[in-house]
C-alpha positions in Angstrom: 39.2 -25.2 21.5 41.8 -22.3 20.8 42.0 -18.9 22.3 43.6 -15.8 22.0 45.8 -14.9 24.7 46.8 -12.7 26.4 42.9 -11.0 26.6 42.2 -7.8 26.7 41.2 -6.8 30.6 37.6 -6.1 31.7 37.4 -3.1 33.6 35.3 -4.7 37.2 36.0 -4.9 40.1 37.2 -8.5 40.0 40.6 -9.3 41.8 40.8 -13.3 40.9 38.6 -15.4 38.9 38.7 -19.2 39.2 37.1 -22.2 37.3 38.0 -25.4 39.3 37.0 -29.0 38.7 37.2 -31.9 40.9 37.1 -35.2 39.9 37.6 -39.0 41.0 41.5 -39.2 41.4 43.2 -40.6 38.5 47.1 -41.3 39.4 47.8 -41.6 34.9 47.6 -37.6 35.7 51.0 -38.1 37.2 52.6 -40.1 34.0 50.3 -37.8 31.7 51.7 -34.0 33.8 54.7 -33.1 31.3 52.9 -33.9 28.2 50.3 -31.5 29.6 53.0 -28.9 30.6 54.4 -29.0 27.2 51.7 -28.2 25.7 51.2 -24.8 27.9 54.2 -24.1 28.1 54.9 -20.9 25.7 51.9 -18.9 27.6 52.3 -20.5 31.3 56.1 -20.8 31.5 56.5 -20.8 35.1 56.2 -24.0 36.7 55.3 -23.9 41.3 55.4 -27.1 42.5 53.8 -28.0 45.5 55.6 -28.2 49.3 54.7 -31.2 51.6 52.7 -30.1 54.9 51.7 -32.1 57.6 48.3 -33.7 57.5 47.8 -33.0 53.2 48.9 -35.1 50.2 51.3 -34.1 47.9 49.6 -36.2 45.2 46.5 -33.8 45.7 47.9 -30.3 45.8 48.1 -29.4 42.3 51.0 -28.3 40.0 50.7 -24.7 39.2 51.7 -23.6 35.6 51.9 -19.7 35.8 52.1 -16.7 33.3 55.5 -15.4 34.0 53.8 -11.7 34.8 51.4 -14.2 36.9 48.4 -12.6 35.5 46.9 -16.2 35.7 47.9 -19.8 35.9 46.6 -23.3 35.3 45.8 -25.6 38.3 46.5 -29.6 37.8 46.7 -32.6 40.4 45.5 -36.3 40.5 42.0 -35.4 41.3 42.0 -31.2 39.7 41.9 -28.8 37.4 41.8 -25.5 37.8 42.4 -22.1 36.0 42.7 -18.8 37.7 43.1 -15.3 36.6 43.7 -12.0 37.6 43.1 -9.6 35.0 39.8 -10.7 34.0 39.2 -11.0 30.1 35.6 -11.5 30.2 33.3 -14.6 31.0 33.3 -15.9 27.4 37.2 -15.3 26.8 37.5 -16.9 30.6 35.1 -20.0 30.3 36.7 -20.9 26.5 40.3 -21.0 28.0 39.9 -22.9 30.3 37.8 -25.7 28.2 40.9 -25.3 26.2 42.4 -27.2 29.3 39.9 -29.0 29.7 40.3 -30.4 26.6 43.7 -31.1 26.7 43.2 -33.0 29.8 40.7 -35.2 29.0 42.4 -35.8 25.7 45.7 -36.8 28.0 43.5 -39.1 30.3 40.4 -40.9 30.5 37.8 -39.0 32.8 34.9 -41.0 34.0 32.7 -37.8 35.8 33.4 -34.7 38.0 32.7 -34.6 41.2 32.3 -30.6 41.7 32.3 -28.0 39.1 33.0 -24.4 40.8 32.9 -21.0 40.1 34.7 -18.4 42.2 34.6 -14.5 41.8 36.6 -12.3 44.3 35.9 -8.5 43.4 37.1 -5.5 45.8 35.1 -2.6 45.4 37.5 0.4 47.1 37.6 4.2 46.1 35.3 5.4 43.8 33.8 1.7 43.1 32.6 1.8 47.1 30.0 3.9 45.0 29.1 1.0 42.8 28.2 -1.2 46.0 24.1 -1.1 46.3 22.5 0.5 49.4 19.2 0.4 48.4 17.6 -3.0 48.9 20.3 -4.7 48.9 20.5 -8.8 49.3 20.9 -9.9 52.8 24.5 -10.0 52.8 25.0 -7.0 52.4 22.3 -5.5 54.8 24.5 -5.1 57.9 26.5 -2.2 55.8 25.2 0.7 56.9 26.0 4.0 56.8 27.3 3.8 60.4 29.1 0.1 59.8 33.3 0.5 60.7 33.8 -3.0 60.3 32.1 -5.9 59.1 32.9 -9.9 58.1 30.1 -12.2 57.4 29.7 -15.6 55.7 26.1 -16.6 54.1 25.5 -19.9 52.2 22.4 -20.0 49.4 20.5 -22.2 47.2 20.1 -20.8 44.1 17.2 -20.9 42.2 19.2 -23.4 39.5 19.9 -25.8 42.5 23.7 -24.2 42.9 25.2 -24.1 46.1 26.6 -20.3 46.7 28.4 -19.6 49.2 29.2 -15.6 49.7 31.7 -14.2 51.8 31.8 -10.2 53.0 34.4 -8.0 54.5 34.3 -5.0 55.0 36.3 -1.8 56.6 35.0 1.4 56.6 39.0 3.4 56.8 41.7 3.0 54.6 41.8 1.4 51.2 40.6 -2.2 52.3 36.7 -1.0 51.2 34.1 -4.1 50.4 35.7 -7.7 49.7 32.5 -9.5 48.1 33.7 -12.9 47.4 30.9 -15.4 45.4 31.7 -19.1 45.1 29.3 -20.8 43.3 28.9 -24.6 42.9 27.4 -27.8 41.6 28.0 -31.4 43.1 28.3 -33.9 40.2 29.0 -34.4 36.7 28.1 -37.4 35.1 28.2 -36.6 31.5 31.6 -34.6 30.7 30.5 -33.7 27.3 28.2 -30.9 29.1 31.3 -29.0 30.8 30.2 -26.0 28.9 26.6 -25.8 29.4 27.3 -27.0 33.9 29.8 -23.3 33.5 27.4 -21.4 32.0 24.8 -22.0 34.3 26.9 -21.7 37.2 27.9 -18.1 35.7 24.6 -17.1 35.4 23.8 -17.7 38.6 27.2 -15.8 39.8 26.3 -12.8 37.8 22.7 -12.7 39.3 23.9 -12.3 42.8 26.8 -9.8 41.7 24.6 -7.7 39.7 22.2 -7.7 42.6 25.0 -6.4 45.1 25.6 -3.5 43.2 23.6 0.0 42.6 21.3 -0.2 39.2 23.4 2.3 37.4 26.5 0.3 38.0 24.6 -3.2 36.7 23.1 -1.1 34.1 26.5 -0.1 32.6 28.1 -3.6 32.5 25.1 -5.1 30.7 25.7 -2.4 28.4 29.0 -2.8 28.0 28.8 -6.7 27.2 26.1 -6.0 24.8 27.8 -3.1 22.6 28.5 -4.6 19.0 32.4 -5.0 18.1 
């Protein structure tokens, strides 16, 4: 599946996006890792290898191949794969690189099933985004922002009404430039059938973009829908 990079950036309020897949661990990754480097390397040049800590495997923290401007990077171990990005290009431009990846991968070595498929959106809404954030109704997590709230940090976990596991994480400072942290990580356990990577993502999206679009003021929603619906 080709792409077309480097994407043009969505303007949101998304500081890192990350598609990350965990699987049963498969040590041809290791014999298989250069073949797979080659083949990104032109568009992720940089290669961080990972240090050895006490109490973690080496074998299981990934390689990371990285964009020299490190604008995003791809995520690969015995038992992961991961792609991450900054500067957000949009969800379809997003999801088709990294099955891109994906496809490489599987190509490279045999994989049986995935363990966890995962979703994860960081956005920062600060200066005139803090606008954006909804005050009105808002979903639970965001209830304990009110108008006289200096500080805040919470942690909520959900089941979504596609089975997902979401787990949604709020900080928030009322002085300087920090403003709201919403971080959504959404997730499904198990993946027998590989062939359906695409349709497991796309659910899990839509499930992320229901909470987001619920954390944030109608107007705000309103005018990303439109935007991802104008014609090109």
């Amino acid at each position: 599946m080709a792409t077309n990079e480097p994407f043009d950036v969505i303007p949101v309020p998304l500081m890192e996006a990350v598609i990350e897949v965990r699987f049963p661990g498969e040590a041809d990754i290791e014999r298989r890792r250069g073949a797979f480097q080659s083949a990104l390397r032109s568009r992720y040049p940089d290669l961080l290898v990972p240090g050895v800590a006490a109490d973690e495997s080496v074998a299981t923290s990934p390689y990371i191949f990285a964009a020299a401007d490190r604008s995003r990077a791809v995520l690969l171990s015995v038992n992961l794969l991961g792609y991450v990005v900054q500067a957000y290009p949009g969800w379809e431009a997003f999801r088709d690189a990294f099955l891109e990846h994906w496809e490489r991968l599987t190509v490279l070595v045999s994989l049986q099933r995935a363990n966890r498929v995962a979703l994860r959106y960081v956005n920062r809404f600060s200066g005139t985004l803090a606008d954006a954030v909804r005050t009105t109704d808002p979903p639970p997590f965001l209830t304990p922002l009110s108008s006289a709230t200096l500080q805040h940090e919470g942690s909520t976990r959900i089941r979504t009404q596609r089975g997902h596991e979401a787990h949604v994480r709020v900080r928030y400072e009322s002085e300087g430039d920090a403003g709201l942290l919403l971080d959504l990580d959404v997730a499904r356990d198990g993946l027998e059938n590989l062939a359906t990577m695409a349709d497991a993502l796309q659910a899990l999206h839509a499930d992320v973009e229901e909470i987001f679009l619920a954390s944030v003021e109608p107007w705000f929603a309103a005018s990303l829908v439109g935007a991802r619906e104008e014609p090109t």
